[in-house]
C-alpha positions, 0 to 999 in steps of 0.5 A: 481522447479529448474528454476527461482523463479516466480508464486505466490512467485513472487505475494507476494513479489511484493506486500510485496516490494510494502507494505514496501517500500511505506509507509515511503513515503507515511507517509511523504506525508500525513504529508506534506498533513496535514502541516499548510505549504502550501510549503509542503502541495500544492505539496503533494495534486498535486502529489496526485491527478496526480498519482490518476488520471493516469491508474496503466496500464499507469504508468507501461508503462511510468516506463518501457520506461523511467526508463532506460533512466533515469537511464541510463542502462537497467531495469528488469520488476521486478524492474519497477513493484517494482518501479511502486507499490512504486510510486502509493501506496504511495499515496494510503497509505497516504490517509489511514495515513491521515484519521487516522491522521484526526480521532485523537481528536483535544485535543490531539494536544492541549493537547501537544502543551500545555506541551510545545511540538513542532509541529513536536514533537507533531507530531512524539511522539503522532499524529503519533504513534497513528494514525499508530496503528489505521490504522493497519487494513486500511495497510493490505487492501491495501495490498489486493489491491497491490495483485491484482494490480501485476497481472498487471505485465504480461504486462511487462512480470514479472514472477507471477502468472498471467503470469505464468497462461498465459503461461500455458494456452498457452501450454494447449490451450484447457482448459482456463476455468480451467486454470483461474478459479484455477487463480481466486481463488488463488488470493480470498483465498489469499485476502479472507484471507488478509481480514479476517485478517484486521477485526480480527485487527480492532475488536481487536483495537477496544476492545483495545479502549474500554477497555482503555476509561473504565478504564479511565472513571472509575477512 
């Protein structure tokens, strides 16, 4: 209690920093990824499929050894593992923005187009607002997805819960079976109820939907 913050407060705001972070990059990569501008959508699809295709294990190596070199001082393993998140789910999210970007009616890009509206206006005050809201519940799995991608962390020796279960089981040494069961089922309930969380906004999007195309059908 009185020693560093570490465990599962450190999980949790990794994957929250994580979260937050990213997604204002990961908005203009799928805008770059739908751009009728090849000079933005080619290195947006590029970048895309290079981060897709490296090991998360790998760009936390690279992040950790060449960070500080870039930077020129020396880097905690929090910040690399802040860093790395940012990195890889950019591109994950942006996957998600732009599947919900991709599932708005063609009309509603016409339909603005024809009252005059830019494209980057059509874009920023009707495509993106709506598209954002749909993708609510797609956000917050992946949020389950960076919880679990932290436990990757240990590895540079970042204080979660994986590693704070390492260094238990180190010092018990006869009971590693308990140790990482109880580890195993922090990270379910935590997810489990991530989840359940993603379907209550998903069914209530929905039910929102509903509601709005009945009212519109009626009058």
């Amino acid at each position: 209690p009185q020693g560093p913050l570490g465990g599962l407060a450190v999980t949790i705001i990794l994957s929250v920093l994580g979260l937050v972070l990213s997604f204002p990059f990961s908005i203009l990569i799928a805008l770059a990824r739908v751009s009728p501008m090849q000079a933005f959508r080619i290195p947006a699809i590029a970048l895309v499929y290079v981060v897709r295709g490296i090991p998360l294990i790998m760009l936390i190596f690279w992040v950790y050894f060449f960070g500080p070199i870039v930077v020129g001082r020396a880097v905690t393993g929090f910040t690399t593992m802040v860093c790395t998140l940012v990195v890889y789910e950019s591109v994950y999210l942006s996957d998600v923005i732009r599947a919900g970007i991709r599932a708005l009616p063609a009309g509603q890009t016409e339909a603005s187009r024809s009252l005059g509206l830019s494209y980057l206006r059509t874009t920023w005050h009707v495509i993106l607002p709506q598209s954002l809201y749909n993708m609510m519940p797609g956000t917050v799995s992946q949020l389950v997805s960076i919880i679990k991608e932290t436990s990757l962390a240990s590895v540079i020796s970042v204080h979660e819960v994986t590693f704070s279960a390492n260094q238990i089981n180190a010092s018990l040494l006869t009971k590693p079976l308990q140790v990482y069961l109880i580890l195993a089922l922090t990270y379910f309930a935590l997810c489990f109820a991530l989840s359940q969380f993603a379907r209550f906004l998903e069914s209530n999007i929905v039910r929102r939907r509903a509601g709005v195309d009945q009212s519109v059908a009626s009058t």
